[in-house]
C-alpha positions as CSV (number, residue, x, y, z in Angstrom):
1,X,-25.8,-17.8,105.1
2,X,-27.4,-21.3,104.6
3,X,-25.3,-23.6,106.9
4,X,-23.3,-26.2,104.5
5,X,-24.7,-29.8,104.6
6,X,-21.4,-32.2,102.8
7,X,-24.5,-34.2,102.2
8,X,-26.0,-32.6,99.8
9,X,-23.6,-29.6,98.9
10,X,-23.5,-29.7,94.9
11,X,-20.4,-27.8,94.1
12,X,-19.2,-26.5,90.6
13,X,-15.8,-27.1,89.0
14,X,-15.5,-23.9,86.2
15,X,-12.9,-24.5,83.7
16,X,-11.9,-22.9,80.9
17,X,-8.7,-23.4,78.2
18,X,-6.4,-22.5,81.0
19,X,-7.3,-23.4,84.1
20,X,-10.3,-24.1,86.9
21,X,-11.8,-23.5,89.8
22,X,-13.9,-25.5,92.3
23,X,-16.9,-23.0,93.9
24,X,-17.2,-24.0,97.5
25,X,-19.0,-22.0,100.1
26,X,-17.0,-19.8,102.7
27,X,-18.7,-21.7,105.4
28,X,-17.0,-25.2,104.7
29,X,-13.9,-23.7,104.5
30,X,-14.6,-22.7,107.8
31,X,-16.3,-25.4,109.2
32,X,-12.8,-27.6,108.3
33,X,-10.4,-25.1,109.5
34,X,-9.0,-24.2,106.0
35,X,-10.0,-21.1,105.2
36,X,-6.6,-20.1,106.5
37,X,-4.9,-22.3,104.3
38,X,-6.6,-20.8,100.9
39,X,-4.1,-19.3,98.7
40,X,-4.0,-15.9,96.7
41,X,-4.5,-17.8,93.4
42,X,-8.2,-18.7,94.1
43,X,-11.0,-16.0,93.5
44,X,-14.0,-14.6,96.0
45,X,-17.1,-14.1,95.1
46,X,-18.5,-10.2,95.7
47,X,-20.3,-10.6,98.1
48,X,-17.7,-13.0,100.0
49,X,-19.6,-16.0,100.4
50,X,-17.9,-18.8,97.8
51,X,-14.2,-19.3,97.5
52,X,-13.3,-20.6,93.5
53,X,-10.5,-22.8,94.6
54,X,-7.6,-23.0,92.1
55,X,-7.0,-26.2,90.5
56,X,-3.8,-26.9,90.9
57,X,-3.3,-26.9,95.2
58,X,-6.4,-25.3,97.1
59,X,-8.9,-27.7,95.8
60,X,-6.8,-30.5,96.5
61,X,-6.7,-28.9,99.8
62,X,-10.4,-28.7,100.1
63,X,-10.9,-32.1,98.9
64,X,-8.5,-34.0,101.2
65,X,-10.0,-32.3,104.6
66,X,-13.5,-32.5,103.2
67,X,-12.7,-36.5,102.9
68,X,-10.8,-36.6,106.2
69,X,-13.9,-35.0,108.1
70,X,-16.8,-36.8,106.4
71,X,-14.6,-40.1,105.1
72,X,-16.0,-39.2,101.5
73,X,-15.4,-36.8,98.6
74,X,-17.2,-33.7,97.1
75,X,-19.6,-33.8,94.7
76,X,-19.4,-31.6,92.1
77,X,-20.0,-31.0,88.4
78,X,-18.3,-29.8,85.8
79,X,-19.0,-26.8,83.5
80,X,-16.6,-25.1,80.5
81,X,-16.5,-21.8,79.2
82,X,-14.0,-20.3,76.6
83,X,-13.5,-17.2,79.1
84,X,-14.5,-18.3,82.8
85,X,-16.5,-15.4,84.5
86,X,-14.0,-16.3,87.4
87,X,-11.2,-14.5,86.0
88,X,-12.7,-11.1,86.9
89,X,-13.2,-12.3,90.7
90,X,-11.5,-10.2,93.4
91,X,-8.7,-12.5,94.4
92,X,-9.0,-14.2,97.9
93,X,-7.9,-13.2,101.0
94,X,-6.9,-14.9,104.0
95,X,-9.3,-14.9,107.3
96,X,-12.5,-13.0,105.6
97,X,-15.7,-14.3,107.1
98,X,-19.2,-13.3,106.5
99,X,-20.9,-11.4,109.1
């Protein structure tokens, strides 16, 4: 896995009529110490790699340590869909890592 550069990371924010997700890679959740601290109620990706944050606390989560560690926030853009692929994600689970 690419090693994740706060730099230049361009992260995703999927929303759809009820809710969103920010997409951020596994390995900045490690590399701030949160990927402990993810909740149930974000989403995985198959192959384990990006977490889809939930709205509503584990993006808020992200964003605060990712501005404590680099003293700015995220980038990300925004994208809609009626039905969010993201819905039919495994849901996440504490301490995975990619091998």
């Amino acid at each position: 896995m690419k090693a994740f550069d706060p730099h230049t990371a361009q992260l995703v924010f999927y929303a759809d009529p009820g809710h969103a997700w920010l997409a951020v890679p596994l390995n900045a959740l490690e590399d701030l110490e949160i990927a402990e601290d993810i909740s149930q109620y974000s989403y995985q990706s198959k192959s384990g790699d990006v977490v889809y944050l939930e709205e509503d606390m584990d993006a808020g989560t992200f964003i605060q340590a990712f501005k404590k560690k680099y003293g700015f926030a995220p980038n990300w853009i925004e994208t809609y869909n009626h039905n969010s692929h993201v819905r039919k994600l495994e849901r996440y689970e504490r301490g995975i890592t990619t091998l």
